[in-house]
N, C-alpha and C positions, 0 to 999 in steps of 0.2 A: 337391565332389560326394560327398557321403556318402551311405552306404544300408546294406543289412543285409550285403550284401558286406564292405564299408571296415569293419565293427564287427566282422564274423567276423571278420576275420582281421588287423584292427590292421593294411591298408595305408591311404594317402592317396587311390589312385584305383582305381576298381570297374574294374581290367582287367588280368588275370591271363595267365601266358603256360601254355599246353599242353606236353604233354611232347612231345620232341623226339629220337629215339633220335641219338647221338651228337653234338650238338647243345646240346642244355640241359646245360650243361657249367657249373662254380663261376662261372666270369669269365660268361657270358651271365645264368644264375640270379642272381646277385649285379647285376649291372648294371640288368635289371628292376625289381628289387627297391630298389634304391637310389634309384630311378626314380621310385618310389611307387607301383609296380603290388607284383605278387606274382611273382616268380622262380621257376622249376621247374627241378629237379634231375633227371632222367630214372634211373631203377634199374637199366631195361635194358643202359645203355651198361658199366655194371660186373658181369660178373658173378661175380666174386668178390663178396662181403662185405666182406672188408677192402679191397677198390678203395674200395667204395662209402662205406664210411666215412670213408675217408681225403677223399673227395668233399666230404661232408656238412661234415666239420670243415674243409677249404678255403674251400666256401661263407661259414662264420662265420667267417673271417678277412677276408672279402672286406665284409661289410656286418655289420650289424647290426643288418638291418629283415628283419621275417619273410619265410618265402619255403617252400615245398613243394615236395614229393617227385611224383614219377608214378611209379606201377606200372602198369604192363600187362600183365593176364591172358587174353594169348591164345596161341594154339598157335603154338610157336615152334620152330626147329630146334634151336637153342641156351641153351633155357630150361625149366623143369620145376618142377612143385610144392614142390620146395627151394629154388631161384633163390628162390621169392615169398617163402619162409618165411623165409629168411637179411634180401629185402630189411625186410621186415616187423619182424623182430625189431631190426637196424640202426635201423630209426626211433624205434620204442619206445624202445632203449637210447640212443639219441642223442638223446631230447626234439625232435623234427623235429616241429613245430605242426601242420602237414595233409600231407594225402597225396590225390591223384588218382588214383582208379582206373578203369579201364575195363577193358572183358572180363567177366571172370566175379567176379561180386559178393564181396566177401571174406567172408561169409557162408556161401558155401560152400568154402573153403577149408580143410580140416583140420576137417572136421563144425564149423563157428565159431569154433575156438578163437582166430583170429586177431584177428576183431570181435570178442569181447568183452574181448581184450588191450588190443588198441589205443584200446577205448571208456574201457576202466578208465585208462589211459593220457595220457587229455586230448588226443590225436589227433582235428582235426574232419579228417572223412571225406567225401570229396567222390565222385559217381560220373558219371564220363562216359556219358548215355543217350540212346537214337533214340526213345523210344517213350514212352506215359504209363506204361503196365504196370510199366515198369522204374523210372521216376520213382516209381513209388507203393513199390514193392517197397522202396527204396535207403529212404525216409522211414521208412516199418515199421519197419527193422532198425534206424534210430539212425544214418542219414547225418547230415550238418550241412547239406549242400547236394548242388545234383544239376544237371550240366550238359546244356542242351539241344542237341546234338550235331546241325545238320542234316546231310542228305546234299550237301549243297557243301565238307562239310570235309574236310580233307586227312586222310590214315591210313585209318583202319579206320571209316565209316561206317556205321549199323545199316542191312543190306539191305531194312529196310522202308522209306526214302528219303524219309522228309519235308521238305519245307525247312523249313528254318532260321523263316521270316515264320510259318507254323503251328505250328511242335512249340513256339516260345516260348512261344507264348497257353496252346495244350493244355496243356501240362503246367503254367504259373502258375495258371492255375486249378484244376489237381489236387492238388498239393502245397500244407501249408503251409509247409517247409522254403524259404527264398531260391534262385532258379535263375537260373544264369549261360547266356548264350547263346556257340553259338560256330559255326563254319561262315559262311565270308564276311565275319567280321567286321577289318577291315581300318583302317580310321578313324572320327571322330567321328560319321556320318554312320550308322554301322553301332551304334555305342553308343547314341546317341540313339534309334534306331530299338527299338535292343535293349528299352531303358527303357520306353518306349511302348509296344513288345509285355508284359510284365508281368517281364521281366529286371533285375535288381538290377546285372549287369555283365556283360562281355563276357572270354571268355578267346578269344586270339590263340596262332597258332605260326607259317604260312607267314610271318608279316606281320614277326615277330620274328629270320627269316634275314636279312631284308635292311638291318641293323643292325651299325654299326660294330663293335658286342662278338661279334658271331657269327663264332667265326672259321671260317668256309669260304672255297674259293678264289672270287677276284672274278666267277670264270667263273660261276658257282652265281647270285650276287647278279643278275648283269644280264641271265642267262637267263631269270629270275624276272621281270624287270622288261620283258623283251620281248616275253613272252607275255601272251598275253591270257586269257580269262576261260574259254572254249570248246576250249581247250587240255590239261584234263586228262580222262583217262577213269576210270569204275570199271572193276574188273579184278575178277577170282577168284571170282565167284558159285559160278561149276561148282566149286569146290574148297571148298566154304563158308565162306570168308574172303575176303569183300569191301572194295576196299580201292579209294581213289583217288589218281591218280598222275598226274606230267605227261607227257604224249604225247612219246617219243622213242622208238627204235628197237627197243628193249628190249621196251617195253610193248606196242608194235604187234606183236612176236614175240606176248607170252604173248595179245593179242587172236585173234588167228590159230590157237594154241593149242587155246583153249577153245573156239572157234566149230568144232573140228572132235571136241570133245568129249576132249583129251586131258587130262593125268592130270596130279595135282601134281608128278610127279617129271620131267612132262617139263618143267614149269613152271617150275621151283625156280631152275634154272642161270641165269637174266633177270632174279630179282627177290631174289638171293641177298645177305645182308649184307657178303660179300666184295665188292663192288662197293664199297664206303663207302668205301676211301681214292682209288679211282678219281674219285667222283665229286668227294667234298668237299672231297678235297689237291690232286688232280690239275685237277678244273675242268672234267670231261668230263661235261656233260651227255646224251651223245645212248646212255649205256649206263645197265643196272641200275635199279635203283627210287629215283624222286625223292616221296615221300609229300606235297607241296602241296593247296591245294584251290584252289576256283576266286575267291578273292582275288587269285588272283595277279593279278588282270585290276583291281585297285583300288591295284597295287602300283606306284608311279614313280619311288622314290627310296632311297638308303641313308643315313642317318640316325642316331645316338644313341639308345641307349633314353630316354633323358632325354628330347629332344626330339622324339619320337614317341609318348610319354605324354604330353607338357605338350599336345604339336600335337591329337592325340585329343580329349584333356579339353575345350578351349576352343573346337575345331570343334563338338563335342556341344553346349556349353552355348551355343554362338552361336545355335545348330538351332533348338534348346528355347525361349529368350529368342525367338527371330524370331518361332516356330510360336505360343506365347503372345500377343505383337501382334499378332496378328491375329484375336482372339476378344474 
């Protein structure tokens, strides 16, 4: 299955994984990767520099087929305009082929000096978008590609909330840059789909925990697979960072929250990143913030990244080949 995807980026199969804060880790990134999708390194989870490099050079021990970076440039408690610049420069200097960004455009980062680095660089640039504005914006400045982000996806979805079935078409049609869908996208069923909307491939992340290389506790995996589809909510409008999560105790606090119009400080303490060894060592879902989307409800099984790429690829192309027979 080749497309402008598989040629950008020198993988085998048009299905890349999303970044993952503590999560997309060398062994998970490398696993995908080997896989014949495209593996993702997350920035966030190091933030030192030299963590992250050490990261990066782990990764290439780990395979030898390409695999990308994610930055995310949003407001964070534990992250700032230097975090980005350190990770930034880390890539450049380590020859890292692509980077995912979402947030805030790296265009504006340091008045551009960072795009033009990374363009001089040979960095293709990818940017996570909700909107067409944003797809057009990312094209202008010298993106390589631009991801169609609907509001089913797990993290931080653009509060203008289109699905995933519209923002594909919208945006293929607005850009001439390749655009990857993502939001829901789960199995072959969802690639095919993707295709057929005007998507070159599809990037995954909930669908990616539940994978033998992910190391989280088993609790995580089969709370994921026990849930259904209708089980995660958006959160944080009132704070201007909207974000989707799955429904446990936590989250029904900060809903509570905001429906009485309280403030990100009363917020914080529910969806705070000290919860991460609780949830992902420990196995306790029903605390802190679990960032899923509503894939989860297409989720049944724990799996290989091997065999959950190969399993993808051949449900798509069975889709395809069926949906052809019958014209």
């Amino acid at each position: 299955m080749k497309t402008r995807i598989t040629e950008l980026f020198g993988i085998e199969h048009p299905i890349l994984c999303g970044g993952m804060h503590r999560l997309c880790v060398p062994k998970l990134c490398a696993a995908v990767s080997n896989a014949g999708g495209l593996g993702s390194l997350t920035a966030s989870t190091y933030p030192e520099k030299k963590d992250f490099v050490k990261a990066i050079r782990e990764v290439r021990k780990l395979t030898d087929k390409p695999f990308w970076c994610n930055v995310t440039m949003l407001p964070a408690v534990h992250l700032g305009e230097e975090n980005y610049k350190n990770y930034f420069d880390a890539i450049i200097e380590e020859n890292v082929p692509a980077v995912e960004i979402s947030g805030m455009p790296v265009d504006r980062l340091a008045n551009g000096e960072y795009l033009d680095r990374l363009l001089e660089a040979g960095v293709k640039l990818v940017h996570k978008v909700g909107s067409v504005r944003h797809a057009k914006h990312a094209e202008k400045v010298g993106y390589s590609a631009v991801i169609a982000a609907g509001v089913e996806e797990g993290g931080h979805p653009l509060n203008e909330n289109v699905a995933t079935t519209v923002l594909t078409p919208r945006i293929a049609e607005s850009v001439k840059i390749p655009v990857i869908t993502a939001g829901g996208m789960a199995d072959g069923r969802g690639l095919a789909a993707a295709l057929c909307l005007g998507a070159e491939g599809i990037m995954m992340a909930t669908r990616f925990i539940c994978t033998k290389e992910c190391d989280v506790h088993p609790n995580v995996k089969q709370e994921i697979i026990r849930r259904q589809e209708n089980e995660t909510v958006l959160y944080g409008n009132t704070i201007g960072l909207q974000g989707r999560a799955l429904l446990n105790d936590s989250i029904r606090k900060v809903l509570e929250i905001e429906e009485r119009k309280g403030g990100l400080q009363e917020i914080l303490p529910y969806i705070a990143g000290t919860w991460g060894p609780e949830i992902w060592e420990k196995g306790n879902t029903n605390v802190g913030l679990i960032p899923v989307g509503q894939s989860i409800g297409l989720i049944h099984d724990v799996v290989s990244c091997k065999e959950l790429i190969e399993r993808i690829v051949r449900e798509a192309e069975e889709i395809i080949n069926r949906v052809k027979g019958k014209f």
